[in-house]
C-alpha positions in Angstrom: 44.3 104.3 -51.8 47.5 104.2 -53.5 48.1 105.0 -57.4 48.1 102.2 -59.5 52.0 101.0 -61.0 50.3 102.3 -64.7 49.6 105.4 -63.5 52.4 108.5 -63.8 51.5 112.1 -62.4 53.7 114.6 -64.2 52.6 118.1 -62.4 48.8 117.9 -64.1 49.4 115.5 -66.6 48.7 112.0 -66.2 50.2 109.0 -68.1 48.6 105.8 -68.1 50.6 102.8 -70.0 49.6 99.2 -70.5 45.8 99.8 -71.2 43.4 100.4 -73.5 41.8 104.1 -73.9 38.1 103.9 -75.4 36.1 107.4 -75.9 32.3 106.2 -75.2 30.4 108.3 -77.3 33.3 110.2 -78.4 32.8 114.4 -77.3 29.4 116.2 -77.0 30.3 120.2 -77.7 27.2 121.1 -76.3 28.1 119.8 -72.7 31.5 120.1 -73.2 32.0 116.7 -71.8 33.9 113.5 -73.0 33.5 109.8 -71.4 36.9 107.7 -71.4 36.9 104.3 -70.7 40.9 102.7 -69.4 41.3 99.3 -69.6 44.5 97.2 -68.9 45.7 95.0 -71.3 47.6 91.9 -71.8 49.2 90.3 -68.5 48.5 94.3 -66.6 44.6 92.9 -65.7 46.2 92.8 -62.2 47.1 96.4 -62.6 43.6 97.7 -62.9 43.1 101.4 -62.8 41.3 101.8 -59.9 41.5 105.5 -59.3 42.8 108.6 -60.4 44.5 111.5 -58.6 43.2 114.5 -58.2 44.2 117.1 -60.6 44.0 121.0 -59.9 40.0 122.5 -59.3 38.6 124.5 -62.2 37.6 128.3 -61.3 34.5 128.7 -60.5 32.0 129.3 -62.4 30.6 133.1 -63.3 26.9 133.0 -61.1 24.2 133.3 -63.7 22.3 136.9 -64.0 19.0 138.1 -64.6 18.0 140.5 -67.4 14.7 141.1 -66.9 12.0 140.0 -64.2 9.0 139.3 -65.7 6.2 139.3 -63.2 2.5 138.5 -63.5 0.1 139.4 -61.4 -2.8 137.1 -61.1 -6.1 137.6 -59.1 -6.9 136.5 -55.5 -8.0 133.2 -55.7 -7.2 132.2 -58.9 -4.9 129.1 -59.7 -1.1 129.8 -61.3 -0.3 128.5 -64.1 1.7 125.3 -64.1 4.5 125.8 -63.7 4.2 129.5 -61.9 7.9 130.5 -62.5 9.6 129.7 -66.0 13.4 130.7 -67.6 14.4 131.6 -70.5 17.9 131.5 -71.9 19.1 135.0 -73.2 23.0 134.1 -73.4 23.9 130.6 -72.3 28.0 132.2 -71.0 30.7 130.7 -71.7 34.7 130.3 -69.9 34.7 133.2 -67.8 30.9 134.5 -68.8 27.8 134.6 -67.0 24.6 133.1 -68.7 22.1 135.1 -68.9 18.3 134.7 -68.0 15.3 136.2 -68.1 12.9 135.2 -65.2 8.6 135.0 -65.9 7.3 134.9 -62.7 3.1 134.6 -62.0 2.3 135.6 -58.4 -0.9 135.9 -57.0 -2.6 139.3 -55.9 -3.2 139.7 -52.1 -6.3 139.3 -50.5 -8.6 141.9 -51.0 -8.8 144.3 -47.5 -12.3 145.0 -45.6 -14.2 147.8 -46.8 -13.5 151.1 -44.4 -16.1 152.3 -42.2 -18.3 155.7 -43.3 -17.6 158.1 -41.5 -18.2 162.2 -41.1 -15.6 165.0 -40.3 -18.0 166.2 -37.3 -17.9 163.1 -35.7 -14.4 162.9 -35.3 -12.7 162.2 -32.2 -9.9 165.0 -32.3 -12.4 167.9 -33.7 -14.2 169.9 -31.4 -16.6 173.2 -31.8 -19.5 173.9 -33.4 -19.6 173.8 -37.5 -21.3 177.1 -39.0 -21.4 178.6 -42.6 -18.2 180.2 -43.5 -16.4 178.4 -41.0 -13.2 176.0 -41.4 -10.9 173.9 -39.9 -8.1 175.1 -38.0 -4.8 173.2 -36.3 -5.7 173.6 -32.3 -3.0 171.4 -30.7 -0.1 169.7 -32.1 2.1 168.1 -29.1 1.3 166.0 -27.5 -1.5 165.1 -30.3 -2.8 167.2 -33.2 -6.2 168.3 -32.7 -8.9 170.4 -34.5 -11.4 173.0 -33.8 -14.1 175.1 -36.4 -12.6 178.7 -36.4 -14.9 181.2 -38.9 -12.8 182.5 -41.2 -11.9 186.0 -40.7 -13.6 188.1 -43.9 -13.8 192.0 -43.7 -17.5 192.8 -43.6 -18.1 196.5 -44.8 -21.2 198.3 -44.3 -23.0 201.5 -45.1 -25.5 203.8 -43.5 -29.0 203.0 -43.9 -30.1 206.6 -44.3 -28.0 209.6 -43.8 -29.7 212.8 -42.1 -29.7 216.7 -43.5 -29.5 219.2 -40.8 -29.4 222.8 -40.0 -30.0 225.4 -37.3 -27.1 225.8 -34.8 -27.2 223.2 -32.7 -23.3 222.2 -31.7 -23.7 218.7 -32.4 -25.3 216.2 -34.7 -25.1 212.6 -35.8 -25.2 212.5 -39.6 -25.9 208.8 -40.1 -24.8 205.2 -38.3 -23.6 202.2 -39.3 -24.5 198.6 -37.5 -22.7 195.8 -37.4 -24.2 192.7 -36.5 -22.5 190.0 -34.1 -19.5 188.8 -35.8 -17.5 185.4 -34.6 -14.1 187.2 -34.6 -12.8 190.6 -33.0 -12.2 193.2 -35.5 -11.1 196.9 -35.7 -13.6 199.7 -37.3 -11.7 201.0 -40.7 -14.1 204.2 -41.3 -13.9 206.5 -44.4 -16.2 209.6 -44.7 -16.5 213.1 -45.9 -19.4 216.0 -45.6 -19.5 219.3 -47.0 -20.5 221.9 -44.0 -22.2 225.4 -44.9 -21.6 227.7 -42.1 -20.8 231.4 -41.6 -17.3 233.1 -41.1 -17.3 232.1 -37.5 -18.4 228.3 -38.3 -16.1 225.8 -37.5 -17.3 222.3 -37.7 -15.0 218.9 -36.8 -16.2 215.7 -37.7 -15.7 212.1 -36.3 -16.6 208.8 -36.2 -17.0 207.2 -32.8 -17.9 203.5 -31.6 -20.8 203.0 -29.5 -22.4 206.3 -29.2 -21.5 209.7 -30.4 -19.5 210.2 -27.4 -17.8 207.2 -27.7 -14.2 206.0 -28.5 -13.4 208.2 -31.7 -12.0 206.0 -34.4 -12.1 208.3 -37.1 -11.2 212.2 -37.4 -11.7 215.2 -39.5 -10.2 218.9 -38.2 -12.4 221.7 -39.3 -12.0 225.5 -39.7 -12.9 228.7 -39.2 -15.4 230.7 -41.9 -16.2 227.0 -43.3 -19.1 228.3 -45.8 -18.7 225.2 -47.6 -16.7 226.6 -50.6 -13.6 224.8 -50.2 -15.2 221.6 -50.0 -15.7 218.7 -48.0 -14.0 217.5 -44.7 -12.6 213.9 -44.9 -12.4 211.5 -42.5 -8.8 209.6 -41.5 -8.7 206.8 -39.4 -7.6 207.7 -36.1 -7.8 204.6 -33.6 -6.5 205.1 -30.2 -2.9 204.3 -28.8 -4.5 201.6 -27.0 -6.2 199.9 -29.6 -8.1 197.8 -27.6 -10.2 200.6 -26.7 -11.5 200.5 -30.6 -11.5 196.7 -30.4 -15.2 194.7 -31.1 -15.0 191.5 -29.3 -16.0 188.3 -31.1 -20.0 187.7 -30.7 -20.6 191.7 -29.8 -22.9 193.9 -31.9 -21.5 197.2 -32.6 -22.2 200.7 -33.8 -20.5 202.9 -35.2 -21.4 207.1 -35.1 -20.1 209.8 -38.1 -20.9 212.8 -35.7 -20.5 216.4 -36.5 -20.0 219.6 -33.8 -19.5 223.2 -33.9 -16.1 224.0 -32.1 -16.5 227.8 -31.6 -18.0 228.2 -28.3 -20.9 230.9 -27.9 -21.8 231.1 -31.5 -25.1 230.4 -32.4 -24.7 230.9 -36.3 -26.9 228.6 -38.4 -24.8 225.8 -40.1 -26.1 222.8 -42.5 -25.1 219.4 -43.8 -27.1 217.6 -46.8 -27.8 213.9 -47.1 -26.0 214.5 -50.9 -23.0 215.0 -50.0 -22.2 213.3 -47.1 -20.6 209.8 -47.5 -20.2 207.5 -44.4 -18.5 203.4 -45.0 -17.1 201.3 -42.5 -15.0 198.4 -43.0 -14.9 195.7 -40.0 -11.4 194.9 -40.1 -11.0 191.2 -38.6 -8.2 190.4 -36.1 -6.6 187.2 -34.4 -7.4 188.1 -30.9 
């Protein structure tokens, strides 16, 4: 369609002669919009403005931001409000400004999910052994899946003699006293402290030790005497003296075990009488756990 004779472009001015310019409603400043009505006058009705040129686009305008998101949360089931989602204006912008909203939003909760199923550590699928007082749970397997066993936790156990003998006469070799150790679920070393006051002669000479099993069993524990022990210079004392192999001193997980404080006469051929009291001898064992 072709410009109209009345009608002058001048860059992005427009002149418009022989008509009549009427502002309908004059300018609203809250829109920021005007309506203009052209008409042609006189002889010029043939001349009718019929369109008008484009003129250069405006920039666009500044995309509105949010300030705050209000949100509501309503319960499962229950009806929104009407309407759910409301604005309000914080800054309405301007040329070049973003308006600003903030955003009141009511949503509804999800449904609720199905109650879990009750359930006990014992009966789970990826635990295995037997549960026991004192016992707890232990990593068995991690690759390709984790998995869990009941492993009793390892707790050193001491224990003491019942009763603890008094001897004389010259017999080489006594037991003073014992300790027992009942069946424990893990292996374990015997940790032995002791001492005992011998009264001999000048040719006495008494050693002491502790031994596992019987009193001719692995020695685990060791006191050197002398000779012309009389008892004056005081006790022997024990020091723990587990073999180079240790597994020779080793109780095995689930074995009972016994544990001997022995004492002999070294001197061989003499027949001297030598004693030990119940008073001051001292015999404690300590069941030291291990890992295997």
């Amino acid at each position: 369609m072709t410009s109209p004779s009345n009608l002058t472009q001048n860059g992005q001015s427009l002149t418009i002669t022989n008509c009549t310019v009427t502002f309908n409603g004059g300018f609203d400043p809250s829109t920021g919009a005007a309506a203009i009505t052209v008409t042609p006058t006189g002889n010029n009705a043939s001349q009718l403005v019929a369109s008008l040129p484009g003129l250069v686009n405006g920039q666009p305008g500044q995309p509105a931001q949010f300030r705050n998101v209000n949100l509501t949360q309503i319960a499962y089931g229950t009806s929104l409000p009407n309407p759910a989602a409301t604005v309000s204006t914080v800054s309405p912008g301007g040329a070049g400004v973003a308006a600003i909203y903030d955003l009141n939003l009511n949503l509804n909760s999800g449904a609720p999910g199905a109650n879990g199923s009750s359930g006990t550590l014992q009966g789970a699928s990826d635990l295995s052994g037997t549960a026991n007082v004192g016992y707890a749970l232990t990593c068995n397997q991690t690759s390709p899946s984790t998995t869990f066993n009941y492993a009793a936790m390892p707790f050193c156990v001491v224990g003491v003699p019942a009763t603890t003998n008094s001897t004389s006469g010259s017999s080489a070799t006594r037991t003073l006293c014992t300790v027992g150790f009942a069946a424990l679920p893990y292996p374990w070393y015997p940790w032995v402290s002791g001492s005992c006051i011998i009264s001999g002669t000048a040719n006495t000479r008494v050693d002491l030790w502790a031994s596992l099993t019987s009193a001719t069993g692995q020695t685990v524990a060791y006191a050197d005497g002398y000779t012309g022990d009389t008892g004056v210079a005081g006790p022997r004392v024990l020091a723990a003296n587990l073999p180079t192999s240790l597994s020779l001193a080793k109780v095995a997980a689930g074995a009972t075990a016994t544990v001997y404080f022995v004492a002999q006469q070294q001197n061989v051929g003499i027949t001297d009488n030598w004693t030990t009291a119940a008073a001051t001898t001292r015999f404690t064992v300590a069941a030291l756990p291990v890992s295997s």
